[in-house]
C-alpha atoms as a printed R data frame, in Angstrom:
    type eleno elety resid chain resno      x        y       z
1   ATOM     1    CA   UNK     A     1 41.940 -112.566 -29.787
2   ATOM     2    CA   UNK     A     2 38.381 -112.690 -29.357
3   ATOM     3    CA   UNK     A     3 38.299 -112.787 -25.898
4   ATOM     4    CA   UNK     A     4 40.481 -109.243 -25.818
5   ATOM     5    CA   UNK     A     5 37.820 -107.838 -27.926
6   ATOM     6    CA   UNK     A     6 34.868 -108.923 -25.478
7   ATOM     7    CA   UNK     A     7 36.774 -108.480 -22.031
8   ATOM     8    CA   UNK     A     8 35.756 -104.472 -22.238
9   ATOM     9    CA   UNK     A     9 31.936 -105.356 -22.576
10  ATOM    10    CA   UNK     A    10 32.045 -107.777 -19.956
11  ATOM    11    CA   UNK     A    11 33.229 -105.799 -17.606
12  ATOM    12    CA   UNK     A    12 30.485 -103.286 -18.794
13  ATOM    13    CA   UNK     A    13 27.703 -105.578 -18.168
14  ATOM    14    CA   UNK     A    14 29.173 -106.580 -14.573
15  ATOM    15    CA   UNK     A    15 29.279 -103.423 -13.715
16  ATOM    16    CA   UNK     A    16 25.538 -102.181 -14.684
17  ATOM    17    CA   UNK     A    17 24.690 -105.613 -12.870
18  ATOM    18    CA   UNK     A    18 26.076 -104.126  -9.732
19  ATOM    19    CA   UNK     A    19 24.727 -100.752  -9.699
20  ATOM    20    CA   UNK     A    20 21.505 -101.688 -11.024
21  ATOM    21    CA   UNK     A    21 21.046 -103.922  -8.176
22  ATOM    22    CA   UNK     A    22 22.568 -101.251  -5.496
23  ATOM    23    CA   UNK     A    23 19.995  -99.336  -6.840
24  ATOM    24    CA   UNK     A    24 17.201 -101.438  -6.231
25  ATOM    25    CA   UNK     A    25 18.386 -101.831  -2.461
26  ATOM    26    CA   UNK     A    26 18.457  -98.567  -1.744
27  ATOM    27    CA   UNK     A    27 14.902  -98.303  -3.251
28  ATOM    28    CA   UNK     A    28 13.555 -101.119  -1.247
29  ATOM    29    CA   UNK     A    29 15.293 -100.082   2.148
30  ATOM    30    CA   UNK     A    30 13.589  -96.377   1.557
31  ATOM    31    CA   UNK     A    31 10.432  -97.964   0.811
32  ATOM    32    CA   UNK     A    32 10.263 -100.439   4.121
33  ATOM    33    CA   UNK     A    33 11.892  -96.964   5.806
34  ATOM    34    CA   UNK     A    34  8.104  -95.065   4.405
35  ATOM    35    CA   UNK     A    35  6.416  -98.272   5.447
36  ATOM    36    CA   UNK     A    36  7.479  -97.543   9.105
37  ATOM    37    CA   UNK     A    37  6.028  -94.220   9.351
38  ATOM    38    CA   UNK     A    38  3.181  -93.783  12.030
39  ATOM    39    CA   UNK     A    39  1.157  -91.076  12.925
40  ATOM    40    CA   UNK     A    40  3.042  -88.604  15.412
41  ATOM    41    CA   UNK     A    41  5.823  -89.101  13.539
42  ATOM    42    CA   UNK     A    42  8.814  -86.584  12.549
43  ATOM    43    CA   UNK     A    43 10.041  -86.842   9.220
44  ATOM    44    CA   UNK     A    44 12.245  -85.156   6.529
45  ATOM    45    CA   UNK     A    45 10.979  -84.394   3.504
46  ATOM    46    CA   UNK     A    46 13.521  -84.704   0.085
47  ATOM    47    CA   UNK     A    47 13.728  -81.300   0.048
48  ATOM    48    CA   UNK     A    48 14.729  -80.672   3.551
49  ATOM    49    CA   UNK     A    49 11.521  -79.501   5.177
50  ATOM    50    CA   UNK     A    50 10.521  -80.761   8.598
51  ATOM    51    CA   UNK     A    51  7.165  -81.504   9.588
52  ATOM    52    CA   UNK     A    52  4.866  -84.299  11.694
53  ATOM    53    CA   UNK     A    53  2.864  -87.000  10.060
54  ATOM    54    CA   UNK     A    54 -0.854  -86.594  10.442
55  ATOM    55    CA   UNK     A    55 -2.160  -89.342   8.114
56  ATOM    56    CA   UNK     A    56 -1.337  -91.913   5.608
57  ATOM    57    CA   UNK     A    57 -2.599  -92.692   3.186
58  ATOM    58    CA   UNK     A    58 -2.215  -95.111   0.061
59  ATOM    59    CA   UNK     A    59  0.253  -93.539  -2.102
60  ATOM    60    CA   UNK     A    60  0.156  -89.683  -0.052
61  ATOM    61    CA   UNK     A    61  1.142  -88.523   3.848
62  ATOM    62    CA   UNK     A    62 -0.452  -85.692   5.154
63  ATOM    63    CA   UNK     A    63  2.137  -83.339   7.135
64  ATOM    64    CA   UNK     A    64  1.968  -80.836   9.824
65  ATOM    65    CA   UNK     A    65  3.934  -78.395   8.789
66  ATOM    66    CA   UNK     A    66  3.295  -75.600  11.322
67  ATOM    67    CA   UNK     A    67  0.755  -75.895  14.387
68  ATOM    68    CA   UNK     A    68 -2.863  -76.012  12.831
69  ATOM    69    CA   UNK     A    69 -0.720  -75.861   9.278
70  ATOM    70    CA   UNK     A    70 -1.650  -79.575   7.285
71  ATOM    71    CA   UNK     A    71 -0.044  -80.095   3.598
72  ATOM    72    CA   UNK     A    72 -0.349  -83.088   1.698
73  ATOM    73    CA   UNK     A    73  3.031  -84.512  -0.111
74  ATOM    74    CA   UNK     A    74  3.394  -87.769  -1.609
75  ATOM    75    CA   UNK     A    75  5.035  -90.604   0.077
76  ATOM    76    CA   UNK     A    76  7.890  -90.737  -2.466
77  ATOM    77    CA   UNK     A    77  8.668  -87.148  -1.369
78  ATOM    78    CA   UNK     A    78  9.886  -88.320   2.556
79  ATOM    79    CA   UNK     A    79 13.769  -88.564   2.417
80  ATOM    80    CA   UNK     A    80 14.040  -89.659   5.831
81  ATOM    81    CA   UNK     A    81 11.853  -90.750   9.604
82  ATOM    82    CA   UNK     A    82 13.464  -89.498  12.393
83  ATOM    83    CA   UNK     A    83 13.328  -90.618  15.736
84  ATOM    84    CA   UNK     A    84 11.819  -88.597  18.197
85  ATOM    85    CA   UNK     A    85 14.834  -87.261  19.784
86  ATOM    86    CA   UNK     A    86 16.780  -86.113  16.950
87  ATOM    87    CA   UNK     A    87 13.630  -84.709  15.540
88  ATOM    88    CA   UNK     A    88 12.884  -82.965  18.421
89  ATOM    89    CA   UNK     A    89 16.777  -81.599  18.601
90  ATOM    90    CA   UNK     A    90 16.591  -80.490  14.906
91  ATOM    91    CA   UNK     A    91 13.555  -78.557  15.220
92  ATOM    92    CA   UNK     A    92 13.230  -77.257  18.883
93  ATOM    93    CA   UNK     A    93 16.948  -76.875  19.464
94  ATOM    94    CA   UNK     A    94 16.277  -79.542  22.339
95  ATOM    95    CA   UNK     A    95 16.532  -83.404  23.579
96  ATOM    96    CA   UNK     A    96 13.529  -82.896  26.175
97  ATOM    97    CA   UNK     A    97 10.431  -84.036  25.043
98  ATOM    98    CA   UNK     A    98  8.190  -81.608  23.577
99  ATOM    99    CA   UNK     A    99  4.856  -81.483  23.467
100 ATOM   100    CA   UNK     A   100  3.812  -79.917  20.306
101 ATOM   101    CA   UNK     A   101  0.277  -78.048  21.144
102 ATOM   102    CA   UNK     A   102  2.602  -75.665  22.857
103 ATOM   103    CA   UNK     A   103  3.646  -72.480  21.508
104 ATOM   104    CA   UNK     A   104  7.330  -71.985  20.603
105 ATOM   105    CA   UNK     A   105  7.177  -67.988  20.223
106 ATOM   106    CA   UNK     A   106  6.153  -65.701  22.743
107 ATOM   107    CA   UNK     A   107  2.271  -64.085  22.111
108 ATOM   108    CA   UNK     A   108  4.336  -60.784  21.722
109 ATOM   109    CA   UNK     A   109  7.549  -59.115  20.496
110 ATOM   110    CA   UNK     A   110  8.189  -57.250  23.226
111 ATOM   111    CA   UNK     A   111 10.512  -60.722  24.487
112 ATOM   112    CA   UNK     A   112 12.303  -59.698  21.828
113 ATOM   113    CA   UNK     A   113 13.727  -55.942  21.737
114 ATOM   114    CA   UNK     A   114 16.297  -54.916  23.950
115 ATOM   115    CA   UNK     A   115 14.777  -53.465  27.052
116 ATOM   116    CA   UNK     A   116 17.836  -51.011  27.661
117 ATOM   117    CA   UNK     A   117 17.979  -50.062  23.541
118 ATOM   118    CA   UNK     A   118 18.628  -46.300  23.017
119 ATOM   119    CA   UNK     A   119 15.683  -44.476  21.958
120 ATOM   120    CA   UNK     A   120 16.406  -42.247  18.601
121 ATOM   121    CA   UNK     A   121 15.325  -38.790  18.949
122 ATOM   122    CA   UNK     A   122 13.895  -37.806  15.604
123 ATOM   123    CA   UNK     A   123 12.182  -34.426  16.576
124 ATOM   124    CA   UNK     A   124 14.160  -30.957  15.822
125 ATOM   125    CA   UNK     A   125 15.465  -29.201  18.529
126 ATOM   126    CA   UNK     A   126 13.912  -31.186  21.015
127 ATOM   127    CA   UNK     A   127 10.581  -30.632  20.454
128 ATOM   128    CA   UNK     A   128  8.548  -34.146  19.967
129 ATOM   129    CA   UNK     A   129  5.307  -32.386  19.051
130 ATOM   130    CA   UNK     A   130  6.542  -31.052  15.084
131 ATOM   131    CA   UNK     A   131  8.314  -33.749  12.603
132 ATOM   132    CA   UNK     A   132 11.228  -32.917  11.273
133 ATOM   133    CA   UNK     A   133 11.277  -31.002   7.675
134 ATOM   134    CA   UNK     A   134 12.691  -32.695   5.109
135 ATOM   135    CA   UNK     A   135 14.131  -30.935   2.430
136 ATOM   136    CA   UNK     A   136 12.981  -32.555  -1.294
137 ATOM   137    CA   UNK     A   137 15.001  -30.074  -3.424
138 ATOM   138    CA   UNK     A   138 11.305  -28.397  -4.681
139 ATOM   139    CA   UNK     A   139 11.634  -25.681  -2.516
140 ATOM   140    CA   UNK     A   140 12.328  -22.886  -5.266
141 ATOM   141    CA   UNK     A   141  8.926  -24.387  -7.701
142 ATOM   142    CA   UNK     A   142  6.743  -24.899  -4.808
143 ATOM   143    CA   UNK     A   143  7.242  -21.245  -4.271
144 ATOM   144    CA   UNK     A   144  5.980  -20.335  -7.448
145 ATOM   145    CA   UNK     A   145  9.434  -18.879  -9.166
146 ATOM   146    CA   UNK     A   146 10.357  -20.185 -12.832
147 ATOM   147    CA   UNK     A   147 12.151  -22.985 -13.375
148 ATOM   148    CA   UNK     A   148 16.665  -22.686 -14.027
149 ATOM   149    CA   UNK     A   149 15.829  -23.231 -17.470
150 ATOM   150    CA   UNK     A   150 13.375  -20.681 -18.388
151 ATOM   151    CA   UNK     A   151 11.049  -23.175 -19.390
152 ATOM   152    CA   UNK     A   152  7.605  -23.667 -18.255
153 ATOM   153    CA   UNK     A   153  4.607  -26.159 -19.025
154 ATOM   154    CA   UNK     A   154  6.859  -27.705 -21.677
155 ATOM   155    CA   UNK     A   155  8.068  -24.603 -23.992
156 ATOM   156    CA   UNK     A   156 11.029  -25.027 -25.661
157 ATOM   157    CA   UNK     A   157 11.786  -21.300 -25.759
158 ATOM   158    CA   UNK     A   158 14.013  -19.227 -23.140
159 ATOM   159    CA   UNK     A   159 13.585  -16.118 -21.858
């Protein structure tokens, strides 16, 4: 009878055994994973940014973020090292390798507009010279007549 009563516990304590001890592998195999970080190289941070490793340093990494664009995150916060190809294919949308001191976007926008977009003709009647008039619905005050109402500078009265 007693060992019905202290079959549930044991089970209990088996169980915390094993996931304590999962646990602690997956910290050690992220921690050797860290360990193996180098200069140059592209990582993942835990919350999902991607950026190069410029320094490390006891307990911090410094990150390139952006060309010329250095942040510094702790080492705890790098969820994964890539290798250099699937680094390369997350973030330039290639497997060539890159080198990085080259600019991914073009020095102006025109690359990107449509060369053959319509134009929209804006102008009334043709003429490009005068803007077109909009109508704000002041057009009987700005002329200087009373307001629907009768009212004017705040009396209460009518006419």
């Amino acid at each position: 009878m007693n060992l019905v009563t202290l079959l549930p516990f044991i089970v209990l304590i088996g169980a915390m055994f094993l996931m304590t001890r999962s646990a602690k592998k997956k910290q050690q195999a992220a921690a050797q994973m860290r360990n193996e970080m180098s200069p140059g190289t592209g990582v993942r941070t835990i919350g999902g940014m991607y950026a190069t490793v410029k320094e490390i340093g006891e307990d911090t990494v410094t990150l390139e973020v952006a060309p010329g664009v250095h942040a510094i995150y702790a080492k705890n916060a790098i969820g994964a090292v890539l290798e250099d190809e699937e680094y390369n294919r997350i973030v330039h949308g290639t497997t060539e390798d890159l080198t990085l001191d080259t600019p991914v976007v073009p020095d102006d926008a025109s690359s990107l507009t449509e060369a053959d977009a319509p134009k929209t003709d804006l102008s009334k009647d043709g003429d490009a010279d005068e803007a077109p008039k909009l109508d704000l619905g002041k057009g009987d005050e700005a002329k200087g007549d009373e307001p629907k109402d009768g009212k004017s500078d705040g009396e209460a009265g009518t006419k």
